[in-house]
N, C-alpha and C positions, 0 to 999 in steps of 0.2 A: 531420597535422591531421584532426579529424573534423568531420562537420555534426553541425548540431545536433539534440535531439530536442527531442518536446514541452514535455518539463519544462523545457528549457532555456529554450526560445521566452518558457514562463509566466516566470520566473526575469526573463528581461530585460524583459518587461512589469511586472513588481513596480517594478523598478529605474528605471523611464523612469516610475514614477507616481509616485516620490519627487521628480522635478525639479520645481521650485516657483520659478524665481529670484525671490530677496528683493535686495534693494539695501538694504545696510545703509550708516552711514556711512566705515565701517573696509575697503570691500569689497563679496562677496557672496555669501549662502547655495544652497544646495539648487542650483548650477548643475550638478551633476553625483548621480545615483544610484547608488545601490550595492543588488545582493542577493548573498546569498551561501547554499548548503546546506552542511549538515555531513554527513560520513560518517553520520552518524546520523538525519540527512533534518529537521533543524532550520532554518529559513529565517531570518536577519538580517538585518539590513538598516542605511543610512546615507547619509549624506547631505554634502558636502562644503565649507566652510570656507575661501573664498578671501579672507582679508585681507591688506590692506597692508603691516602692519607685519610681517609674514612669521608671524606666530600663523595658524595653522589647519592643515589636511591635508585628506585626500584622501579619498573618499566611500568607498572600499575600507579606508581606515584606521578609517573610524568603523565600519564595518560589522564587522570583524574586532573593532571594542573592542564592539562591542555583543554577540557573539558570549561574549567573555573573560568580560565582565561580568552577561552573565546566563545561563551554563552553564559546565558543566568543559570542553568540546568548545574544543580547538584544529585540528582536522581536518579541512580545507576539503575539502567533493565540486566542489563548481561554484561559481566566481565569475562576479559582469559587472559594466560598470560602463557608465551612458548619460549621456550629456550632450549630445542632439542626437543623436548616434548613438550605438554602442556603442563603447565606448573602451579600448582595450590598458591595466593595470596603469603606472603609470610604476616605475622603477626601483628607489625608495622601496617603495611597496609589492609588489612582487615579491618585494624584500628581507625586508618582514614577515612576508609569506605563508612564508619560507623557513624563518625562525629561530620561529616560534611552535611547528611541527612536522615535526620530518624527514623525515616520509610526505608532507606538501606538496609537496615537489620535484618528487617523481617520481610522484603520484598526483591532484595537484589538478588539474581541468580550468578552464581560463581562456578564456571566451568573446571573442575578439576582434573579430568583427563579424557580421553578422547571419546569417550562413550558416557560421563555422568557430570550431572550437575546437581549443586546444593544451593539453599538461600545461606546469603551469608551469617546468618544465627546459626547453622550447621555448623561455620568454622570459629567462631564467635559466640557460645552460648551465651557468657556473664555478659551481660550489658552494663558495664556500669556507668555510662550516662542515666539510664534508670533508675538503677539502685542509689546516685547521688541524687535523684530527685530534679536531675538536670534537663528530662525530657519527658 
């Protein structure tokens, strides 16, 4: 684990000024924020989608699709994500951060609370894009 630096600090400030809770009827929006950098120092961002009917994801999810969607960069530097605090990736999106880029494993840092970060193989050991031989 490392602390964090400044940029990080700003990074999870970005992310905690996305949180808005909306009460919608299905659910509720913007309970959680997301920033993210790319290897190439591009900042995304997102916002999280908690409905009922199980439609929605997860503010690191959108953030990653906003990433996809408006650049070729699939190469995460720094993620966070706050909802109240700063909140570990669930499993779901650990998963995404894994398969979008094989240098994510072992290169992406994931901020887990207000003073530490890991790569994401900290939260993520088994690779199994690896072990199937897929990367």
């Amino acid at each position: 684990m490392k602390e964090l630096s400044i940029q990080d600090y700003n990074l999870a400030k970005i992310a905690k000024s996305l949180v808005s809770v909306k009460k919608v009827p299905g659910g509720v929006l913007r309970e959680v924020g997301c920033a993210l950098i790319t290897k190439k120092g591009r900042v995304f961002t997102g916002a999280s989608l908690d409905l009922a009917c199980g439609l929605g994801f997860c503010a690191e999810s959108s953030a990653i699709s906003n990433m996809i969607s408006h650049s070729n960069e699939t190469e995460i530097k720094t993620i966070v994500a706050f909802g109240g605090k700063i909140l570990p990736p669930c499993g779901r999106c650990r998963e995404l951060m894994n398969v979008i880029n094989k240098n994510n494993w072992k290169n992406a840092d994931v901020i887990i609370s207000k003073k530490q970060k890991v790569k994401l193989k900290g939260l993520l050991p088994k690779n199994w894009l690896q072990s199937e031989g897929l990367i």
